[in-house]
Backbone bond lengths (Angstrom), bond angles and torsions (degrees), N, CA, C in turn:
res aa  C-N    CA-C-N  psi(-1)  N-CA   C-N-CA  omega(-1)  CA-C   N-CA-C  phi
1 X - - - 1.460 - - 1.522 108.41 -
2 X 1.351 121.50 137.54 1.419 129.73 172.36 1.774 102.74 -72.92
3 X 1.187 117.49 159.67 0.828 146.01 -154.07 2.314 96.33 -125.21
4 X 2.060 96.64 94.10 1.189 97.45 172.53 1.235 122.37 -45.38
5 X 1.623 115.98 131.05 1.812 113.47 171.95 1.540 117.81 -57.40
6 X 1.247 110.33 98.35 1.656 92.42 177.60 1.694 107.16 -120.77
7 X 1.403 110.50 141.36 1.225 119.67 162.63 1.634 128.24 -116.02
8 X 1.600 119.61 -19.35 1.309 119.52 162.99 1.377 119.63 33.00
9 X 1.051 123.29 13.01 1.569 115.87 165.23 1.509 115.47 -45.77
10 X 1.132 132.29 -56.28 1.149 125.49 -172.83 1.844 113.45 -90.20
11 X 1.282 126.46 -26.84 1.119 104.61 138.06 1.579 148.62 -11.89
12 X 1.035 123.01 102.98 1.806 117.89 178.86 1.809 112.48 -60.38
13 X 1.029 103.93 155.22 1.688 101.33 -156.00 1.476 99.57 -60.59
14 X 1.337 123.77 -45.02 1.507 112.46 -177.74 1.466 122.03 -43.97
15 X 1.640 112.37 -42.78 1.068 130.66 -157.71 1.624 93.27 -73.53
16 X 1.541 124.82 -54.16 1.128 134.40 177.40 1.625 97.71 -22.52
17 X 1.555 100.95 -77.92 1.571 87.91 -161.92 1.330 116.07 -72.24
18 X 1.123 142.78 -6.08 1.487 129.58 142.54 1.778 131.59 -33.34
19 X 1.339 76.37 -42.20 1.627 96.26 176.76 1.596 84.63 -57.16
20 X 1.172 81.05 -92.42 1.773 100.19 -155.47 1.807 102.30 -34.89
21 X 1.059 149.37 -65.00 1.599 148.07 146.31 1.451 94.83 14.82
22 X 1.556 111.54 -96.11 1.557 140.85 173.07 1.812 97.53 -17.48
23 X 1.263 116.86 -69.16 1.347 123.10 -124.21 1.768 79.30 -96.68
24 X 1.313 121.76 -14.68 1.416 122.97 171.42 1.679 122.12 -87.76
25 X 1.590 115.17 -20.22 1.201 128.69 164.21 1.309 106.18 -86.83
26 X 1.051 142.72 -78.40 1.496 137.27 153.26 1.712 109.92 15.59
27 X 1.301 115.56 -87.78 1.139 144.72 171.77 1.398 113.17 -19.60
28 X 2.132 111.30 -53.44 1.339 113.20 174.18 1.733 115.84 -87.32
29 X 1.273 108.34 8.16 1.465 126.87 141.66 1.193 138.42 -45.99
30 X 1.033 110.98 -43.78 1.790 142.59 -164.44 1.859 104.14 88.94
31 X 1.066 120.35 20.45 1.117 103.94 165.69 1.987 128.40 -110.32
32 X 1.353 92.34 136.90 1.647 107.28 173.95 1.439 109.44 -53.43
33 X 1.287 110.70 149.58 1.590 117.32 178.87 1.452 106.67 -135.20
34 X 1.631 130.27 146.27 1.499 119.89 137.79 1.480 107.39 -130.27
35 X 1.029 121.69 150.10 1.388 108.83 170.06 1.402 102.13 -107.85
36 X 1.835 100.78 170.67 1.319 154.90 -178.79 2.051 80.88 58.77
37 X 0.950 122.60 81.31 1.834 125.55 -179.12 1.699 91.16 -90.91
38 X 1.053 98.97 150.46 1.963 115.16 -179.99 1.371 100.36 -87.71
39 X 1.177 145.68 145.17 1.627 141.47 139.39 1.240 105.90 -83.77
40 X 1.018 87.64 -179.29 2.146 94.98 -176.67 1.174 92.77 -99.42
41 X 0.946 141.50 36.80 2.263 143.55 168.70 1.570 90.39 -103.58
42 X 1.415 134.65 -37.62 1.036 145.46 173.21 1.781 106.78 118.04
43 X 1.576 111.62 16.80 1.141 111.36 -166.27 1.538 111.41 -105.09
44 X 1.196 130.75 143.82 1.024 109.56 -177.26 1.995 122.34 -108.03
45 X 1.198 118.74 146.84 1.491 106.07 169.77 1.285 129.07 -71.62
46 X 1.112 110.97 -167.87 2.328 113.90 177.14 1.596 81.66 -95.50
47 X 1.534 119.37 -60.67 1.466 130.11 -149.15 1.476 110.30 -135.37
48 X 1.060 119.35 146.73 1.478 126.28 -161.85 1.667 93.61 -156.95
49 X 1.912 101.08 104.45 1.566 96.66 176.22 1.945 103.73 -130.81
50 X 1.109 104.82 170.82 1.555 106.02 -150.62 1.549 84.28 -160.70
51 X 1.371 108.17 109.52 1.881 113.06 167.63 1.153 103.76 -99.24
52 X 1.537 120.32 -169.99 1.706 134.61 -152.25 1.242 98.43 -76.67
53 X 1.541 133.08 -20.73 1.612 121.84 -174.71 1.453 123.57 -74.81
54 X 1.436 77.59 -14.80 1.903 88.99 -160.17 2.100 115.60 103.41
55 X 1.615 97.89 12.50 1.539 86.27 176.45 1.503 108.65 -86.04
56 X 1.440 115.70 162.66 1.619 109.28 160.85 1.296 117.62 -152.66
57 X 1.663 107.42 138.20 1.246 151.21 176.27 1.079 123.30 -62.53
58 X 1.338 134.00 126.14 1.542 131.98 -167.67 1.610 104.49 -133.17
59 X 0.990 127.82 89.45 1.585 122.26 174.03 1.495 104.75 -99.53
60 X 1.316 98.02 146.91 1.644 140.28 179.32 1.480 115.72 -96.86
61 X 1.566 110.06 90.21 1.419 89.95 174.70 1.623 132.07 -75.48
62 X 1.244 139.97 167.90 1.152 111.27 -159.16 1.218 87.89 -156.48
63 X 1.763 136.22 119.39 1.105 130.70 -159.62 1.779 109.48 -107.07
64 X 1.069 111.97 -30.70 1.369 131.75 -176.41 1.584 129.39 -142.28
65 X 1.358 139.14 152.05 1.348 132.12 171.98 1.854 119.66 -32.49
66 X 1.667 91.32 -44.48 1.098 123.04 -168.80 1.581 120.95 -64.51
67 X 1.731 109.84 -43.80 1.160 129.89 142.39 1.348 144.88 -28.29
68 X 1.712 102.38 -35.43 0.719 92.34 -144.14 2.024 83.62 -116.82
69 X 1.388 110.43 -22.14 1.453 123.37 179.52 1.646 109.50 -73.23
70 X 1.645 105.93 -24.61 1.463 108.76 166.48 1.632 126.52 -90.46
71 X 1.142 109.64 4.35 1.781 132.85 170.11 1.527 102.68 -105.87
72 X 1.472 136.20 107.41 1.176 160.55 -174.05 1.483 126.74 -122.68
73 X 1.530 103.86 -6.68 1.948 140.84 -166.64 0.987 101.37 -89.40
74 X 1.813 135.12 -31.42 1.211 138.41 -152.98 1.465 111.94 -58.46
75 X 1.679 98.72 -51.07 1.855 109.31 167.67 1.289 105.95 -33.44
76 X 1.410 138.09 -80.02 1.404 137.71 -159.43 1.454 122.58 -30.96
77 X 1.420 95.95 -32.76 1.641 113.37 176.21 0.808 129.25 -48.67
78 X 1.326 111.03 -26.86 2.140 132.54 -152.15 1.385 83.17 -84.06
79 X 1.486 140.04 -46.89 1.495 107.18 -164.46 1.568 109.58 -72.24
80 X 1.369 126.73 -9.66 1.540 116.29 -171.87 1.744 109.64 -98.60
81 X 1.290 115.03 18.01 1.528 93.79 175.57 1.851 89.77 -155.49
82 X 1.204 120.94 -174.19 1.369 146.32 -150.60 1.432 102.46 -119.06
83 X 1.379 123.35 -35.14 1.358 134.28 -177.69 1.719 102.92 -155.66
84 X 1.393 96.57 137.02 1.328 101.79 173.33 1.818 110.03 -134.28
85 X 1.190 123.30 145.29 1.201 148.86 159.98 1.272 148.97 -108.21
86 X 1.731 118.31 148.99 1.286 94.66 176.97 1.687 107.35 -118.87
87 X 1.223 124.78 155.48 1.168 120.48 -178.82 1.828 122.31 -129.99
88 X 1.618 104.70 97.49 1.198 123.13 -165.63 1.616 128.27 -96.15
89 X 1.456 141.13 133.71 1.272 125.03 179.53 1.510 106.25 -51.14
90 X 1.865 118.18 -178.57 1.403 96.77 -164.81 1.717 80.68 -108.98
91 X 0.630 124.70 44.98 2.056 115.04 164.30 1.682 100.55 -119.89
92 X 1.750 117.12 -0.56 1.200 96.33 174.04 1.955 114.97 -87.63
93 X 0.974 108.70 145.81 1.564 122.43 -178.25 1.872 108.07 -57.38
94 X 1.426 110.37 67.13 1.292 86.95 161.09 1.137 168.47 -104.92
95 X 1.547 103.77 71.16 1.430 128.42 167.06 1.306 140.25 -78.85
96 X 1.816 81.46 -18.38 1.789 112.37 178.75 1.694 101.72 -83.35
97 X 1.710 125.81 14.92 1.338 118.92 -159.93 1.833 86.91 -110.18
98 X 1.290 120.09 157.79 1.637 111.99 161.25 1.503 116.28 -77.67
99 X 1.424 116.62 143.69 1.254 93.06 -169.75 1.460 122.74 -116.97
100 X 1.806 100.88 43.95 1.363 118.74 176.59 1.385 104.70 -96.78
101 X 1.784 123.88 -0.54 1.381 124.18 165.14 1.176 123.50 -107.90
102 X 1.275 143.17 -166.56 1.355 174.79 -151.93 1.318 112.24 -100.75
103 X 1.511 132.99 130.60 0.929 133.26 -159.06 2.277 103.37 -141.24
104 X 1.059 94.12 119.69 1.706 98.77 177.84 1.611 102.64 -113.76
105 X 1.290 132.64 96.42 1.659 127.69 169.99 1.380 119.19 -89.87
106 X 1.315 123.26 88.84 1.364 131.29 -168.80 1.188 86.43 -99.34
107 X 1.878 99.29 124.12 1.498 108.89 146.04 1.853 127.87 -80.63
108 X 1.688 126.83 149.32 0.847 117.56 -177.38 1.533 131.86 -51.39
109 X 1.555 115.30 123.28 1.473 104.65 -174.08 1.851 112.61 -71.62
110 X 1.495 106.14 147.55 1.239 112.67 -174.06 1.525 106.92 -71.57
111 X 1.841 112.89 140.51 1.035 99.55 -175.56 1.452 98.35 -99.37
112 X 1.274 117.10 167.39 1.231 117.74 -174.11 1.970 119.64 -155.76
């Protein structure tokens, strides 16, 4: 297995490992990952994935309710990918998500 490109610098650490979670399931998908990718709107994503056809995936990480009611940008996204998602810890409530999108429920990985 390749090893998703991740750089998450600007990511907040929780979010990081969501990413990285995501961008490691993804991966045994067949799909490519980079995170925080630029669009040409000048905006940037959490996750940016692209499988063998040429489709691409845009996940939203989403750390909290709070997070996620103060992020309103997410729409803009829809014109740059084929499928879009959001990808939430699993204690967040998601009912507060729309449910004409994509849904990733990562539980917290054990630290060890």
């Amino acid at each position: 297995m390749r090893a998703p490109i991740m750089d998450g610098t600007l990511l907040a650490p929780e979010a990081r490992l969501l990413a990285r979670g995501v961008a490691r399931w993804l991966d045994r998908q067949g799909w490519r990952c980079l995170t925080e990718f630029p669009l040409a709107s000048g905006r940037r994503v959490d996750l940016m994935a692209v499988d063998e056809a040429g489709r691409f995936l845009i996940v939203e990480i989403k750390t909290s309710p709070g997070d996620y009611r103060a992020d309103r940008k997410w729409r803009e996204y829809l014109d740059y990918c084929d499928w879009f998602a959001f990808a939430v810890p699993e204690e967040f409530p998601v009912g507060l998500l729309p449910a004409e999108v994509g849904l990733n429920h990562r539980r917290r990985p054990s630290r060890r």
